[in-house]
N, C-alpha and C positions, 0 to 999 in steps of 0.2 A: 189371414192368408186363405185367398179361395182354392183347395184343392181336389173336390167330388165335383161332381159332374153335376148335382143336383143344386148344390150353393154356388154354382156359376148360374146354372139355369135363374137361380132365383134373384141374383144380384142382374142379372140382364135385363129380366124384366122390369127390375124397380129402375135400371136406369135408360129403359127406351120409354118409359113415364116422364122424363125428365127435358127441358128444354135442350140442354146442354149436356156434357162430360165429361174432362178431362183426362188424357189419356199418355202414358208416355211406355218407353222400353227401356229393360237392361237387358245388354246381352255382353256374347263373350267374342272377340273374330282374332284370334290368333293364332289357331291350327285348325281352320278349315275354311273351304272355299267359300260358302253362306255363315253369315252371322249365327252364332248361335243361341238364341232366346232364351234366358233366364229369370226374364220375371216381366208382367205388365200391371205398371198400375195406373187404375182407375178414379175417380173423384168424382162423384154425385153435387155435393157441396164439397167446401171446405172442413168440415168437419166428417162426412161420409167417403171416406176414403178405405180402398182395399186395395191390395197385394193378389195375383193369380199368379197360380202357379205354373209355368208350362211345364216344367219337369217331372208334374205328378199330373198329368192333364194331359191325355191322349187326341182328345176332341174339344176344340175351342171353336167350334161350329156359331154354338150361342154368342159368342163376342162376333164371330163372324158379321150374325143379324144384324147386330148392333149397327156395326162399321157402315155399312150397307144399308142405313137406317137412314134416308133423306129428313125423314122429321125428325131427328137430333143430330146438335151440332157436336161435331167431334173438334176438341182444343187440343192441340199438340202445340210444344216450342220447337221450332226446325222439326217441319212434319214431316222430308219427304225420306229419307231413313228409317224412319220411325211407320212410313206409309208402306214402304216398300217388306219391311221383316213383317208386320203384320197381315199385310198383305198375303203373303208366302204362307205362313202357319195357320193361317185361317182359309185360305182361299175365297177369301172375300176381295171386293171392289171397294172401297173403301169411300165414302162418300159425305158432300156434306162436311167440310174441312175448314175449322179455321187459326192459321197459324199466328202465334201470337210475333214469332220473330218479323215474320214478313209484316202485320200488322204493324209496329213500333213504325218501321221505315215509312209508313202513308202516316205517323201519328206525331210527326216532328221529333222521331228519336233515332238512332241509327237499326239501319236495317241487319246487321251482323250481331246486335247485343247477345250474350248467353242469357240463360234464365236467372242467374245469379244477378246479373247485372240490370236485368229487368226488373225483376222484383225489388232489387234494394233502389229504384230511380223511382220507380211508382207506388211500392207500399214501406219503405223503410224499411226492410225484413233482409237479414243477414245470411243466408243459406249456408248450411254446411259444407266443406269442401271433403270432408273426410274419406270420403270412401267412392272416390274416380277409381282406385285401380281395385276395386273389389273383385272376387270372383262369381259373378252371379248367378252361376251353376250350382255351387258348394252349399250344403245344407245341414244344419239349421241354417238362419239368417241370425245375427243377432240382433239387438234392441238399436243400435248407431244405424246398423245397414237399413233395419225395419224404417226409420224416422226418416234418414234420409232418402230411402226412395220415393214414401208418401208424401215427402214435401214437394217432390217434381211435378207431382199433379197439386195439390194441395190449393193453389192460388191462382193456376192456370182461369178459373171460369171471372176471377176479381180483374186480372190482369185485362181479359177479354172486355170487360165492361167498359175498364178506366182507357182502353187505346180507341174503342167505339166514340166514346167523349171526347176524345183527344182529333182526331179525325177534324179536318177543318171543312165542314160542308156537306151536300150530298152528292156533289159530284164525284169528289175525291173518296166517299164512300163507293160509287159503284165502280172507281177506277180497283180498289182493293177488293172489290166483292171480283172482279173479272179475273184477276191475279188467283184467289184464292181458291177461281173455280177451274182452273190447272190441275189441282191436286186432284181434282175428281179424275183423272185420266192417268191410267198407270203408267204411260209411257214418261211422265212427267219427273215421275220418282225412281220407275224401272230400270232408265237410260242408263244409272250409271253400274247398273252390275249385265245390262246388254249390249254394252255400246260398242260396236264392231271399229271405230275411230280410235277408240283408247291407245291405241298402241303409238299415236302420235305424241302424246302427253310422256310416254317415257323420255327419262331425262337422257339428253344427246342425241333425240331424234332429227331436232331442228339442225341436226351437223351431220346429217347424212345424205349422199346424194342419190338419187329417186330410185339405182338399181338396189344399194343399201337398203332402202326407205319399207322396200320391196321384201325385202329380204327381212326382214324383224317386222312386218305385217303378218305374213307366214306365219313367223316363228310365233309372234303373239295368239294370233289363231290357233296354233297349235297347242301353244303351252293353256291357255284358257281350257280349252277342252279337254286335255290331260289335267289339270286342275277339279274340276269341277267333275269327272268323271273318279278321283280318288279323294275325293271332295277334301284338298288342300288348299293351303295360300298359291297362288299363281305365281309368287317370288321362292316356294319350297320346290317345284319343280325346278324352273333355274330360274336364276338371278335377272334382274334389268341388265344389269352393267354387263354380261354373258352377253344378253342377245346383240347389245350394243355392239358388242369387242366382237361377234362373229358378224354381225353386219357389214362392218366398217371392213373386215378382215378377207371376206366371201369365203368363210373354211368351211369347204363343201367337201373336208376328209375329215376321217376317223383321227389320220394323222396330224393333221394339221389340226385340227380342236384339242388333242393331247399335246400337242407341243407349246401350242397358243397360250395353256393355262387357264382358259378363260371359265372350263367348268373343271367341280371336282372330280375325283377318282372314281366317287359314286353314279355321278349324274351322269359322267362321260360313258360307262359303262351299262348304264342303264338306258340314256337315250341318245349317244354318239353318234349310231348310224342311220338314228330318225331325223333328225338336226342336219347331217351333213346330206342324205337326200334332199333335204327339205331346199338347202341352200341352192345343191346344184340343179334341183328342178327350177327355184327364180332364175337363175342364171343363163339356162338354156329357155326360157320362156320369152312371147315377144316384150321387146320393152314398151311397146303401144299400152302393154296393161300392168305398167309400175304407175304407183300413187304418183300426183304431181306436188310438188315442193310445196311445203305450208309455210310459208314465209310472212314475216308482218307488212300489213301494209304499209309502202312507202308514200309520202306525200308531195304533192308540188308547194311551189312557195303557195300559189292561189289554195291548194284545200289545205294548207295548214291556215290560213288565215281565216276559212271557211272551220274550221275545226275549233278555233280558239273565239270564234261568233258562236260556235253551237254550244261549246263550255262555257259560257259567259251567259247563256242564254238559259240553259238549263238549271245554272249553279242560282240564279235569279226567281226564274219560276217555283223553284224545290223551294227557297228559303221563302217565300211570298205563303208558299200552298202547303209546305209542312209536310216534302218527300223528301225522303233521302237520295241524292244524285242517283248513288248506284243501280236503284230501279231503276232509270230511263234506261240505263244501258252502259257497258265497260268501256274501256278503250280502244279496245282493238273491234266494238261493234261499231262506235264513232266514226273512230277512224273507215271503214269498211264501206260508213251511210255516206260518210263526205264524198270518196272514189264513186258512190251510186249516182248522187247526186250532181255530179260532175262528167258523168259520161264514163265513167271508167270501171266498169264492175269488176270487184274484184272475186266479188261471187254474187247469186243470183237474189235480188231484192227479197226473195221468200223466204231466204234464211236469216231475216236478219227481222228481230222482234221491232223495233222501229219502226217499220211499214206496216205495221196494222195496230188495231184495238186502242188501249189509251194509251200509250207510246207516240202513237201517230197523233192523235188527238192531243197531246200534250205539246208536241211539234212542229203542230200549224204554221204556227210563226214563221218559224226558221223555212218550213219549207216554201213557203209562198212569197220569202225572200230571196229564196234560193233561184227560183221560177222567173224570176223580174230580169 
């Protein structure tokens, strides 16, 4: 366990010597707004492996270098969680990325496998499950916690090797080296603790109509930054289903939130009359500036038949080339390309990752049939 300032220094240096590193986190995120960082461990080799301490480590500066280190490659499994906390505690950019998850899917394996499931398909190796609900703040650690955190790095730079060989070509190499070079960019991993959208994702927003829609965008805005400002859960200040039931409700009173039920004795009392301002400002506001409905794309008979050519097309090319579908793209971005491709945008070509890089290139086909 690295816990001075001087045996981090020294364990840095021997691993910015090194071609490679494997890297992973434990943390804790159930009574605060930011994760909280509990241990990082590191892997030189499979056998050179250490434990750091953030808890007794004031200055993680030196891992900082590391991250930020273009001539070493940093191995994470699902790196952009893992990009985003380190990020944060070290105030590093983190550079120089190679995920083994995202790997598998260009490697003819599925792109969502855990590390558990990766390891036991490509080295026969059984990983422990024991200690997922550990507390990784609490100290000592003991000998199960110690083993099974080193083993999350432990096979990481093996794993790298065996999906590099697995790779069908060098095409399909630089299609994954362009993939992998996202993670160098923090927005990539950042989005999801900055993303001013979120508030669409709460459940029963798609049942709200646009002055509602409005109305629980506020309130998300708001609760965010009361959150993060007494650095809690954004669901400890109120609830989703809260903001839902005042959405749907417009209870722009004190009274009507107390009658509603929808917060407690506490919250109601605490922020009643910041909630029901909040309300009656959307309400008196122009409606020119409520969000517009996020609704799924619907299709004609022509682009569902245009839809079921593109999954036909793709699920053909993947198995040929040894991608897992879901990289090219979900459903509702399909669906989205066919509406482009048809004259019907249902948003602007630039949000949609099928129009550029190897997506597009993967695509060709389809599109140059599309065009006839």
């Amino acid at each position: 366990m690295i816990t001075t300032k001087e045996q981090l220094v020294k364990l840095i240096g021997r691993a910015r010597k090194t071609d490679a590193v494997a890297l992973d986190t434990e943390f804790v995120w159930e009574r605060t707004y930011h994760p909280q960082l509990g241990l990082i461990q590191i892997a030189l080799s499979d056998e050179d492996c250490h434990l750091i301490d953030p808890c007794a480590l004031s200055d993680l500066s030196p891992l900082g270098d590391l991250l930020c280190d273009r001539s070493v490659i940093k191995i994470f499994h699902d790196a952009p969680q893992d990009l985003a906390i380190l990020s944060r505690a070290t105030g590093a950019t983190p550079q120089n990325i190679f995920d083994t998850r995202l790997a598998a899917g260009f490697a003819d394996l599925p792109a969502n496998l855990s590390l558990a499931a990766l390891v036991k398909e490509l080295l026969d190796i059984d990983l422990p499950k024991t200690e997922t609900r550990t507390n990784w703040l609490k100290r000592p650690l003991d000998d199960r916690q110690v083993a099974y955190a080193l083993d999350d790095v432990r096979y990481l730079r093996a794993l790298r090797i065996i999906l590099l060989n697995r790779v069908i070509g060098p095409t399909i190499k630089v299609w994954l080296q362009e993939e992998l070079n996202l993670c160098n960019n923090p927005h990539t991993y950042m989005g999801s603790f900055e993303n001013n959208s979120r508030y669409l994702k709460t459940r029963g927003a798609g049942n709200l109509n646009r002055q509602a829609l409005a109305i629980l965008r506020e309130l998300a805005n708001w609760r965010d930054t009361e959150a993060r400002a007494l650095n809690r859960p954004r669901g400890h200040i109120i609830p989703d289903a809260a903001m839902i039931a005042i959405a749907q409700k417009h209870l722009d009173s004190v009274e009507g939130l107390k009658n509603s039920g929808a917060l407690s004795a506490k919250a109601l009392g605490r922020y009643g009359r910041t909630i029901s301002d909040i309300v009656r400002r959307v309400l008196q506001s122009d409606p020119a500036t409520y969000p517009a409905l996020h609704q799924a794309p619907r299709l004609t008979t022509r682009e569902k038949t245009s839809l079921e050519k593109l999954n036909g097309l793709i699920a053909l090319k993947c198995q040929l080339q040894g991608i897992d579908p879901m990289l090219v793209g979900n459903s509702s971005e399909l669906k989205s390309l066919v509406k482009i491709l048809h004259h019907r945008n249902a948003e602007p070509p630039q949000q949609l990752r099928q129009t550029e890089g190897w997506r597009k290139i993967f695509l060709e086909d389809f599109f140059q049939n599309q065009q006839r």
